[in-house]
C-alpha positions as CSV (number, residue, x, y, z in Angstrom):
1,X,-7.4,-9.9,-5.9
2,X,-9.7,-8.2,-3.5
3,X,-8.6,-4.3,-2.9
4,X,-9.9,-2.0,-0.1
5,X,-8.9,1.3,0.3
6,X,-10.1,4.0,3.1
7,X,-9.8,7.4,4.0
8,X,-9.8,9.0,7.3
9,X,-9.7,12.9,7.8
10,X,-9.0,13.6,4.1
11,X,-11.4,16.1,2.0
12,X,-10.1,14.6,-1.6
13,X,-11.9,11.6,-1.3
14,X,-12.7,10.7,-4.9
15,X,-9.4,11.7,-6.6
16,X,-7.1,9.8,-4.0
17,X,-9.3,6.7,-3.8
18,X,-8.9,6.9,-7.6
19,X,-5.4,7.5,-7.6
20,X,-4.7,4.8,-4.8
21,X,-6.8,1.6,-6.7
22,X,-5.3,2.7,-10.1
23,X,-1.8,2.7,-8.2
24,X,-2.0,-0.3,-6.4
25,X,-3.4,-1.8,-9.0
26,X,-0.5,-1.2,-11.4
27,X,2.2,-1.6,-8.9
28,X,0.1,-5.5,-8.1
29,X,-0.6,-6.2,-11.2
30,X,2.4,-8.7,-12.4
31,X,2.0,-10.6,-9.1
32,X,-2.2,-10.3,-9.2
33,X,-2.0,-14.4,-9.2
34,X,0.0,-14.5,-5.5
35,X,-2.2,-12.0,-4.0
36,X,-4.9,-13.1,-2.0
37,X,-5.8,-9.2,-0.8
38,X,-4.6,-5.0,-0.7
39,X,-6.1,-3.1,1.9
40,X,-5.2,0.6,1.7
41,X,-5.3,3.5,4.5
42,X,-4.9,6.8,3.6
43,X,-5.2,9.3,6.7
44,X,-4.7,12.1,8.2
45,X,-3.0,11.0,12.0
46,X,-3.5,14.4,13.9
47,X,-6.5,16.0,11.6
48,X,-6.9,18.5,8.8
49,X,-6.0,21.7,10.6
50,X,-2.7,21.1,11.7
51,X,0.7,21.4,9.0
52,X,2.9,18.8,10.0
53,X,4.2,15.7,8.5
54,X,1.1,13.8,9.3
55,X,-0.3,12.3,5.9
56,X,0.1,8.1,6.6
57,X,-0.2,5.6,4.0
58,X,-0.4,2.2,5.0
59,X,-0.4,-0.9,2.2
60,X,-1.5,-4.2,3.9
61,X,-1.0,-7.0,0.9
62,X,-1.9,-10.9,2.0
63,X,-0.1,-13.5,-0.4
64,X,-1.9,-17.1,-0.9
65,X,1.4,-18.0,0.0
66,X,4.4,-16.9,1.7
67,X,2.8,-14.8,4.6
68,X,2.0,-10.6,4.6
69,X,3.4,-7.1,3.8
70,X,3.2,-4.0,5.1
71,X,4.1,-0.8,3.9
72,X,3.5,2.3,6.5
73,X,4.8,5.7,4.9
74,X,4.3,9.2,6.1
75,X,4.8,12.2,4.9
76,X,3.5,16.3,4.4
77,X,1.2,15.2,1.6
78,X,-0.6,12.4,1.0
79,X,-0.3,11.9,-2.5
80,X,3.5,11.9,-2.1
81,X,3.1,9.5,0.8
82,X,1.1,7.3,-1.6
83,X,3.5,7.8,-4.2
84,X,7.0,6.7,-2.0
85,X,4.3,3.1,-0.4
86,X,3.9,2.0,-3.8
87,X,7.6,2.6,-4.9
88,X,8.2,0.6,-1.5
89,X,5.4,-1.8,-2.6
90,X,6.9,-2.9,-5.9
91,X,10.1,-3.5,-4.2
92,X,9.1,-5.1,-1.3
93,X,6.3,-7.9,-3.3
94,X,9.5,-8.5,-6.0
95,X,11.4,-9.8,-2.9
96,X,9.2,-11.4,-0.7
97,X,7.7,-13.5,-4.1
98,X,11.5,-13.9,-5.0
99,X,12.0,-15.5,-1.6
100,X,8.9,-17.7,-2.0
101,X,9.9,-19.2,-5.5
102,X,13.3,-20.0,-3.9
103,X,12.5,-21.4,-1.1
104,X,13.7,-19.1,1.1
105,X,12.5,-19.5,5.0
106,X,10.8,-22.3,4.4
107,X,12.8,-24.5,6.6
């Protein structure tokens, strides 16, 4: 599995690159065989100066099979951000594999 992740208009760049490979990572890890590739993006939408809830975290996850998933999550900090994607993730890769072993859509 091939994992990207990239940070626009963040200062912490070495701790939350860290943080988001270990994360995704672990949250990939059971279904590491399905996945073809994780591209993260961790940003700041309207910059560093302004207080608002602007700290994006977007999880792009390609399967071999069965299609794509996104997971788009904002919040006031972008750790927490981080933190509610992957709980998403987990979720969201359970049931799309799920689906695929099952046949579901395929018809």
């Amino acid at each position: 599995m091939n994992l990207q992740v990239a940070i626009k208009g963040i200062d912490d760049k070495p701790a939350l690159r860290s943080r988001a490979k270990t994360g995704v990572a672990a949250t990939l890890n059971r279904f590491r065989g399905r996945i073809r590739d994780a591209r993260v993006l961790l940003e700041d939408v309207t910059g560093p100066h302004k207080q608002v809830v602007d700290k994006r975290c977007r999880i792009d996850v390609r399967l071999k099979r069965g299609g794509a998933l996104t997971i788009d999550e904002i919040g006031t900090d972008v750790f927490v951000s981080l933190a509610v994607a992957l709980d998403r993730l987990k979720a969201a890769i359970g049931r799309k594999v799920g689906q695929a072993k099952r046949g579901v859509g395929a018809g």
